[in-house]
N, C-alpha and C positions, 0 to 999 in steps of 0.2 A: 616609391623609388625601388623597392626590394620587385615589385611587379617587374617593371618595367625592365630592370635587369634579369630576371630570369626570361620573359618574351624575346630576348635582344637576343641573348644566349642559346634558347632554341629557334630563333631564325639564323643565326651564325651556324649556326650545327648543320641545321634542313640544308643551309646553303651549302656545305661543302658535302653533305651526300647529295646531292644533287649534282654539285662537280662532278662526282664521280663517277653518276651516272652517265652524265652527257662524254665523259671522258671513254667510257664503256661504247658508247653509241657510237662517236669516231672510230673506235678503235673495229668494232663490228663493222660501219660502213665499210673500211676501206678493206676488211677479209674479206669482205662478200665481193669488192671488187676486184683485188687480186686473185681472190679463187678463178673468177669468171674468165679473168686477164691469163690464169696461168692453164687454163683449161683449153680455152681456143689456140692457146700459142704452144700449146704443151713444153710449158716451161717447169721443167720438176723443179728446179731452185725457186721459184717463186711458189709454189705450192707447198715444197717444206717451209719457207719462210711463212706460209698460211699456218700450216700445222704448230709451230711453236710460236707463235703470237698468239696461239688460244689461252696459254698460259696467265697472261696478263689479263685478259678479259675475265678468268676467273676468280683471279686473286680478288681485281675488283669487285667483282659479284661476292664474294665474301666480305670485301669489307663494308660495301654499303648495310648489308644484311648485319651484320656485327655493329655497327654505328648506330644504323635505323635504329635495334631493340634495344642498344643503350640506353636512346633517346625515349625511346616510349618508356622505358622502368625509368628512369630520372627524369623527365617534364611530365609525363602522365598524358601527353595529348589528349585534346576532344574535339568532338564534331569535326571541320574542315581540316586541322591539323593534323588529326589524326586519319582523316582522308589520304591528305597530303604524305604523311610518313608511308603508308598505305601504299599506295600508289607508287612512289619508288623504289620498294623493294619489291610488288610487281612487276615493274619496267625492268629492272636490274637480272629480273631471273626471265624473263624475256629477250632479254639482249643476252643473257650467257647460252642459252637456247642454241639463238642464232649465231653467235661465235663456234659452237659446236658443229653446225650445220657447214657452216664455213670451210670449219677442220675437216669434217668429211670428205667436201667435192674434193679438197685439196690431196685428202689420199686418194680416191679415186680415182682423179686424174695421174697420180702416178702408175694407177692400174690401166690405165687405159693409152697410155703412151706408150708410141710403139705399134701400136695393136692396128688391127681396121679400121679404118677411119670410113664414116659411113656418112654419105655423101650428104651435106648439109644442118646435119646435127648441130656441131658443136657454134655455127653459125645460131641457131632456133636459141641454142640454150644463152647465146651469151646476148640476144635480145629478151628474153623471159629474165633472164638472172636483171640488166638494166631497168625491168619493168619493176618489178621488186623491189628491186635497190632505193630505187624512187619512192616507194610505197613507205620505207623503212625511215628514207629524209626527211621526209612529210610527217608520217606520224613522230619522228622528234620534236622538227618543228612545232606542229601544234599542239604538243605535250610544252614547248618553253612558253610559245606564245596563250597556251590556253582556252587555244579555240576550236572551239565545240563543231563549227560549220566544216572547218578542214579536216580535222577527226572524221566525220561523217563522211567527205569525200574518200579519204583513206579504205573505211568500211565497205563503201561500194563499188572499189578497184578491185577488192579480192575476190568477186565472180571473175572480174576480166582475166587475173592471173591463174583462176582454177581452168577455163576455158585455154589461155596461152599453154596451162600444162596436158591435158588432153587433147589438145590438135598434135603437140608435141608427142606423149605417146603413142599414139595410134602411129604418127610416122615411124616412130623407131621401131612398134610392133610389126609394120609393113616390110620395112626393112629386113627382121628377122625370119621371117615369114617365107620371103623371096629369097632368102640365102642365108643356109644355119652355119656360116661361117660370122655371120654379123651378132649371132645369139650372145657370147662374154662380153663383147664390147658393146650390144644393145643395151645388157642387161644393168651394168655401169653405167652407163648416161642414163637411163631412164632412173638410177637412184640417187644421183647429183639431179636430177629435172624433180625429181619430189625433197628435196632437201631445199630444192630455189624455191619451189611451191610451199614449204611450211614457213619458209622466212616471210613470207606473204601473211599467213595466218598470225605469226604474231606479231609481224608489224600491223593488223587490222587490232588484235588485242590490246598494244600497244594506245593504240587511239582509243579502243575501249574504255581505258584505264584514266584515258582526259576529258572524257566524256563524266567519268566517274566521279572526277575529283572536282569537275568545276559546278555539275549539277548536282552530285551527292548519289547520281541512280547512274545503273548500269544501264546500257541500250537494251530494250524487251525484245526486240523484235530480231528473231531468228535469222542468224544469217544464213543466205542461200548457197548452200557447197555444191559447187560443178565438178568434183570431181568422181567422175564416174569407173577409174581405175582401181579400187582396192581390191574387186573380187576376179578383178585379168590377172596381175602380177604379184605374187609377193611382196608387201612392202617392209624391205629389211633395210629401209634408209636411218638407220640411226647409227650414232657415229660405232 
């Protein structure tokens, strides 16, 4: 009886950092949306409305991470369980990541309104930002659902997104190229276009993490990175 009560107890516990998690993950999807939203419409009120809704995404990340290691010093987890404990506080600092990424475009877009608008940009990025954003549904999904095949799909979209951000470069580079009036306002969207591209990489981590938790191993096989930009541009996309 004493068993079976304390397992009841730490599956009520995992369940509700697990809320919290998934609660972080909405909360992420929709900053990545309204970033993208407030970038093509150069909306600064929705863009500050991005930047302080990071707030909340952090608190969460700290509190799943304060739960989680409760649980592990009072249950003691093992093997799957402790997989599982594992694993959401991987996710959880993976989605505060991307909530920071979020906050980024979102001041950067305040940097760039107003300014030059260079012709089809902000079009390119709010199709890569969509492509991603999907990437990031997906790998939720199959971190609730548990499946390992969708994971996998997830892992081998983020060549397509490192490609969607290098066609994306190079135009903005052309851009600047052709006219050093487009150089400040290139040089901002090209670091909202690597902030869309890292939300990419850890939504593929992301899936990494349910790969991990349902087989016990991580994926061996190296993922292939297309992006060929670090040694053209500075990359000073961190928030």
């Amino acid at each position: 009886m004493n068993e079976r009560h304390i397992l009841s107890s730490f599956d009520r516990d995992l369940e509700s950092i697990q809320a919290s998690v998934m609660k972080m993950g909405g909360l992420v999807e929709a900053a990545l949306a309204d970033a993208a939203t407030a970038l093509e419409a150069r909306d600064v009120e929705l863009a500050e409305k991005v930047r302080a809704g990071d707030k909340a995404v952090d608190a969460l990340d700290i509190a799943v991470k304060t739960d989680a290691a409760r649980l592990i010093a009072l249950r003691a987890p093992t093997a799957g369980d402790l997989r599982m404990v594992l694993s959401v506080m991987e996710i959880s600092s993976h989605l505060e990541r991307c909530g920071d990424y979020a906050k980024n475009i979102a001041k950067r877009t305040m940097t760039v309104t107003g300014g030059t608008e260079i012709e089809g940009a902000h079009g390119a990025l709010r199709r890569m930002s969509r492509f991603v954003e999907a990437m990031m549904k997906d790998a939720l999904d199959a971190y609730i659902q548990r499946d390992v095949a969708k994971s996998q799909e997830v892992i081998a979209r983020d060549a397509e997104a490192d490609q969607i951000y290098n066609t994306l470069f190079r135009s903005l580079l052309t851009h600047m190229m052709e006219d050093p009036r487009n150089i400040a306002v290139g040089m901002q969207l090209h670091f909202i276009a690597k902030n869309i591209e890292r939300v990419g990489d850890h939504a593929t981590n992301i899936a990494e993490q349910t790969i991990y938790l349902v087989t016990g191993e991580m994926p061996d096989d190296d993922r292939p990175k297309k992006d060929r930009t670090a040694l053209t541009l500075p990359e000073s996309a961190a928030p």
